[in-house]
DRENPA-322532 format. One record per residue (C-alpha): residue number from 1; x, y, z. Coordinates in steps of 0.1 Angstrom, whole numbers. Last residue first. Layout:
<nodes>
(node NUM; (X; Y; Z)),
...
</nodes>
This chain:
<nodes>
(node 243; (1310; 1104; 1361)),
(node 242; (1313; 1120; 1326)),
(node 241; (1284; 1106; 1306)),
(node 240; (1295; 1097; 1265)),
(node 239; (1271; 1114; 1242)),
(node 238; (1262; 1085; 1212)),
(node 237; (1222; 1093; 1218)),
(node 236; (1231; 1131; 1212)),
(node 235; (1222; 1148; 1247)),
(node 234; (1192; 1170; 1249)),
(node 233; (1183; 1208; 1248)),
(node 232; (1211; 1211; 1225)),
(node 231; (1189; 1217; 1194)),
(node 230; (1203; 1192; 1178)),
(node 229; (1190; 1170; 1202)),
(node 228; (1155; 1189; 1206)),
(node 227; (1153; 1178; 1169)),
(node 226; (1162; 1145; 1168)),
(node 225; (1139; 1136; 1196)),
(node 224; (1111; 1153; 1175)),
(node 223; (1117; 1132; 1152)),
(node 222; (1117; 1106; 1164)),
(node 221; (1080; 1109; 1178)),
(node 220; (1070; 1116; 1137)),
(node 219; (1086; 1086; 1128)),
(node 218; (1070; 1067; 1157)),
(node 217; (1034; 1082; 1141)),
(node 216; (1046; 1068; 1103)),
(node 215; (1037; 1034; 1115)),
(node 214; (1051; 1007; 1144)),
(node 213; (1044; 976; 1126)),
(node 212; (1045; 947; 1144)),
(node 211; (1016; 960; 1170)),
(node 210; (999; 975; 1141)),
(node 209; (1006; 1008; 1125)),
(node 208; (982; 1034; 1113)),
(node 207; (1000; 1045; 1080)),
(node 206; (1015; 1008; 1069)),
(node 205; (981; 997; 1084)),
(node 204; (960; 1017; 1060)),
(node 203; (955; 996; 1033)),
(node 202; (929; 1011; 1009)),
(node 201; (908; 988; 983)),
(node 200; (877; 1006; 997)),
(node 199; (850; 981; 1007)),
(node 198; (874; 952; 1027)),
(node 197; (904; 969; 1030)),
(node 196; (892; 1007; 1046)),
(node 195; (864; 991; 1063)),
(node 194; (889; 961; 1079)),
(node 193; (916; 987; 1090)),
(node 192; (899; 1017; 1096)),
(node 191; (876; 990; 1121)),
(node 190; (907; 978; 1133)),
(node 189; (925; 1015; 1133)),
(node 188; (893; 1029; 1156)),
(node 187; (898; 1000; 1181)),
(node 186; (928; 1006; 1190)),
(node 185; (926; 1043; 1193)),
(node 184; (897; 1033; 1219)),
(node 183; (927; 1013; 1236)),
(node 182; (959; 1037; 1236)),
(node 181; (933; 1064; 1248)),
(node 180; (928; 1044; 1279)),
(node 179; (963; 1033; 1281)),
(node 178; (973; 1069; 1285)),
(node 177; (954; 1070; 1314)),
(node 176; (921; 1090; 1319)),
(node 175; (908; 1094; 1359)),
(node 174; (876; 1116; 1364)),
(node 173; (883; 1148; 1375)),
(node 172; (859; 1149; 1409)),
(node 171; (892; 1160; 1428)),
(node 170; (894; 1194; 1397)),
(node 169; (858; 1201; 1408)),
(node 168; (843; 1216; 1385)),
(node 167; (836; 1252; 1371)),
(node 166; (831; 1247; 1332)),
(node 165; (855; 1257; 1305)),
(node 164; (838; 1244; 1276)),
(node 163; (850; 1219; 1251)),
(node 162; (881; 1210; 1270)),
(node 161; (875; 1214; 1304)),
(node 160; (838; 1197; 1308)),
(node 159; (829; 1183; 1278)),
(node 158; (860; 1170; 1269)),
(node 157; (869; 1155; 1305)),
(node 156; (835; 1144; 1308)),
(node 155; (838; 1126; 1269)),
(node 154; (875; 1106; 1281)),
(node 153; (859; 1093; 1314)),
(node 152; (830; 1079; 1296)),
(node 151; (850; 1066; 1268)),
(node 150; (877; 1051; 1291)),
(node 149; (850; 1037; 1315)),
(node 148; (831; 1022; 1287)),
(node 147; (860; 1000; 1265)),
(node 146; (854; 972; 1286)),
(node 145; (818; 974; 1272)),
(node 144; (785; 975; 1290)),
(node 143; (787; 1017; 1293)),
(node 142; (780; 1016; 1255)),
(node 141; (798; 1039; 1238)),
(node 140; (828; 1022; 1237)),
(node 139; (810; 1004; 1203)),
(node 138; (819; 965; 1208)),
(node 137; (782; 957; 1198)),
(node 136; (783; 980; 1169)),
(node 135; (819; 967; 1155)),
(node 134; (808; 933; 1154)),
(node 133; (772; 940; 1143)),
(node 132; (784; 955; 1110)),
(node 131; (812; 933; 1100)),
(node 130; (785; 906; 1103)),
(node 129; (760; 925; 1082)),
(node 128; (788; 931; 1062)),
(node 127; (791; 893; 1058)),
(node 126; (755; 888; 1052)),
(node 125; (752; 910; 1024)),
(node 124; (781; 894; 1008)),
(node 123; (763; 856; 1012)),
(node 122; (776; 840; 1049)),
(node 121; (780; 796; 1042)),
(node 120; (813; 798; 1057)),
(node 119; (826; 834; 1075)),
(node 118; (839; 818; 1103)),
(node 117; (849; 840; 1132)),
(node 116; (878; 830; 1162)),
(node 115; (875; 851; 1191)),
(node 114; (893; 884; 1204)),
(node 113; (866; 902; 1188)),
(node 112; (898; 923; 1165)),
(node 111; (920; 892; 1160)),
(node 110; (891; 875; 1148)),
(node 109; (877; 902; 1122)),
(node 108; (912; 905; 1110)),
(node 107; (917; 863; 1104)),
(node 106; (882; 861; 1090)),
(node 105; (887; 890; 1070)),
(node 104; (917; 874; 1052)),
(node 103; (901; 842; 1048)),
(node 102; (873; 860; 1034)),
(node 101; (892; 870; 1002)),
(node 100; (883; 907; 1000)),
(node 99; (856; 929; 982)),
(node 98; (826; 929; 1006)),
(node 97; (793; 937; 991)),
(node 96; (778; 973; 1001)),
(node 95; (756; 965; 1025)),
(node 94; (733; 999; 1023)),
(node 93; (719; 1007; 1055)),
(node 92; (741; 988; 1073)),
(node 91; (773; 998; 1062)),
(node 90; (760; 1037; 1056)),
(node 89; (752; 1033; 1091)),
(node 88; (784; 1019; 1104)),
(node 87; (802; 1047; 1086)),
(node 86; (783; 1068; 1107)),
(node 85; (789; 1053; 1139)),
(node 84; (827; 1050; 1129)),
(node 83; (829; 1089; 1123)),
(node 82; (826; 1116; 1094)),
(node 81; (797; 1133; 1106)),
(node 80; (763; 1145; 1088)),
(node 79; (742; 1169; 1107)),
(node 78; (713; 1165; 1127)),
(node 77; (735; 1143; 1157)),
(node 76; (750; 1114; 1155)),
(node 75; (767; 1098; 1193)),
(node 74; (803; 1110; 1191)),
(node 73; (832; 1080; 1186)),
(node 72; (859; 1092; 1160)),
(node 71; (851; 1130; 1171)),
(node 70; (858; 1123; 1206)),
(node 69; (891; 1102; 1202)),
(node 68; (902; 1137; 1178)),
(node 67; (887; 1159; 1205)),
(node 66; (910; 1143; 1235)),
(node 65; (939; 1140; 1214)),
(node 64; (939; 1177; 1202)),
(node 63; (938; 1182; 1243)),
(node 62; (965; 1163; 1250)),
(node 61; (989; 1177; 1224)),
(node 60; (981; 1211; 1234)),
(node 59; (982; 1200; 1272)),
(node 58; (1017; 1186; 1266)),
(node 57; (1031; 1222; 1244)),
(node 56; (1020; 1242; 1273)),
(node 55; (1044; 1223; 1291)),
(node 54; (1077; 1221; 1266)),
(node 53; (1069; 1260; 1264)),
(node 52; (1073; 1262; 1302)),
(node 51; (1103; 1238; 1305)),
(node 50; (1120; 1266; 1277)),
(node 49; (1150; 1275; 1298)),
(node 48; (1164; 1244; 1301)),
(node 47; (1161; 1224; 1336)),
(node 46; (1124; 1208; 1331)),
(node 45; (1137; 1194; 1297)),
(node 44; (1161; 1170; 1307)),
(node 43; (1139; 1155; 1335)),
(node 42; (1109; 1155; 1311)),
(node 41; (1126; 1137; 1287)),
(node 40; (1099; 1107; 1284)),
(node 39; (1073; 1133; 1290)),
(node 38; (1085; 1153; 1259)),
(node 37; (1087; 1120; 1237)),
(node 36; (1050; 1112; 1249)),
(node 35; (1035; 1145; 1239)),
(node 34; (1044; 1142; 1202)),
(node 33; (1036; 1101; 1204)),
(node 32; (1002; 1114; 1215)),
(node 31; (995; 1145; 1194)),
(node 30; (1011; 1118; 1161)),
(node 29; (982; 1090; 1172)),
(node 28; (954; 1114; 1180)),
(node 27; (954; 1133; 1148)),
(node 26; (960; 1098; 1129)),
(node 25; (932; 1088; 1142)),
(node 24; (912; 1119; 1132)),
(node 23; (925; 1122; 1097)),
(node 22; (920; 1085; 1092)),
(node 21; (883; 1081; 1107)),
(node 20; (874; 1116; 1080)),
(node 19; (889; 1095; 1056)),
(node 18; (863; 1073; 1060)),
(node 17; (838; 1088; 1065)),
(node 16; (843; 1100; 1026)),
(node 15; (854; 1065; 1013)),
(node 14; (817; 1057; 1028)),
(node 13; (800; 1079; 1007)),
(node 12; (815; 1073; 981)),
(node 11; (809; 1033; 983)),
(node 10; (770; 1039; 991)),
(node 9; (775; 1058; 957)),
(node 8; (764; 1097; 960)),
(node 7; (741; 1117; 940)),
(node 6; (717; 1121; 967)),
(node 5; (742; 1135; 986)),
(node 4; (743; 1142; 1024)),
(node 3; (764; 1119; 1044)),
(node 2; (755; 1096; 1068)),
(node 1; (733; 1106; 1099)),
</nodes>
């Protein structure tokens, strides 16, 4: 269901989604590179005094990745959400005109399908209807797409231990790698990307990061490093080892 305001552009309605697909992705990105620099140090950590707080402090950051990954996917419900299968409604019910030199949509389209796109001879409605059906078919929440199992996987474990406590079988846990999240993130910053460029005259890689660009989430890693440095609970990256 997309937003509810009568008074509302399709283009303002979108932006709003759409900054509801940045807070959440951005969520998961900075609870993930947070949780990521205490695994790495692990070994350091697990013989201070705080290993317990350093522990509690992984699930926090795993479960606020977990609902934020939800949230960017969930099927719609009766009440409006701020997620990619809302803003592909207001795409397709509306097909706002695309406002971007089409070789550079061809070239993000393409390296998101993993297959070369032409736009030639598409009118504007045409193209979003293109942007449109690209995104839908590669939706993770269809059990078809490579992108199934780590949905499917990633909604059991919210609905059953994160959501709601529910008496399970911890062996019939369903397996989620960090790869698995690492992928339907991926796809939430290429449509961010393309939506955010192509209808909103926002550029969100700088924020998101692409494989070039790491982003302000390996900022906020870093600095947590730096932090539990000066905090003596890790070496300085200059400490000498005495063997």
């Amino acid at each position: 269901m997309e937003p509810q305001d009568p008074c509302a552009t399709p283009a303002e309605k979108l932006d709003k989604v759409y900054k509801g697909i940045l807070t959440d992705i951005l969520t998961a990105q900075q609870a993930l590179a947070l949780e990521a620099v205490i695994g790495k140090n692990a070994g350091a950590l697990n013989s201070t005094r705080y290993r317990s707080l350093f522990g509690q402090l992984q699930q926090i950051f795993i479960r606020d990745a977990t609902l934020a990954v939800c949230r960017l996917f969930e099927s719609e419900r009766d009440y409006a959400l701020r997620n990619i299968p809302a803003a592909l409604e207001v795409l397709d019910k509306h097909r706002p005109p695309p406002a971007i030199h089409r070789p550079s949509l061809e070239q993000r389209l393409s390296k998101f399908a993993g297959k070369d796109i032409s736009l030639d001879g598409l009118s504007e409605t045409e193209i979003t209807a293109l942007i449109t059906m690209t995104f839908h078919d590669r939706l993770p929440t269809s059990k078809s797409n490579p992108l199934g199992d780590a949905w499917t996987n990633l909604k059991w474990r919210r609905d059953k231990t994160v959501a709601h406590h529910e008496a399970v079988d911890c062996g019939a846990t369903p397996p989620l790698t960090h790869k698995g999240m690492d992928d339907l993130i991926t796809y939430a910053k290429h449509f961010a990307g393309i939506i955010g460029s192509v209808y909103l005259s926002s550029n969100p890689y700088l924020m998101l990061g692409e494989i070039d660009k790491p982003g302000d989430m390996e900022m906020v890693g870093k600095a947590l490093q730096r932090l539990m440095q000066d905090a003596g609970l890790l070496a300085p990256p200059n400490a000498i080892r005495m063997t």
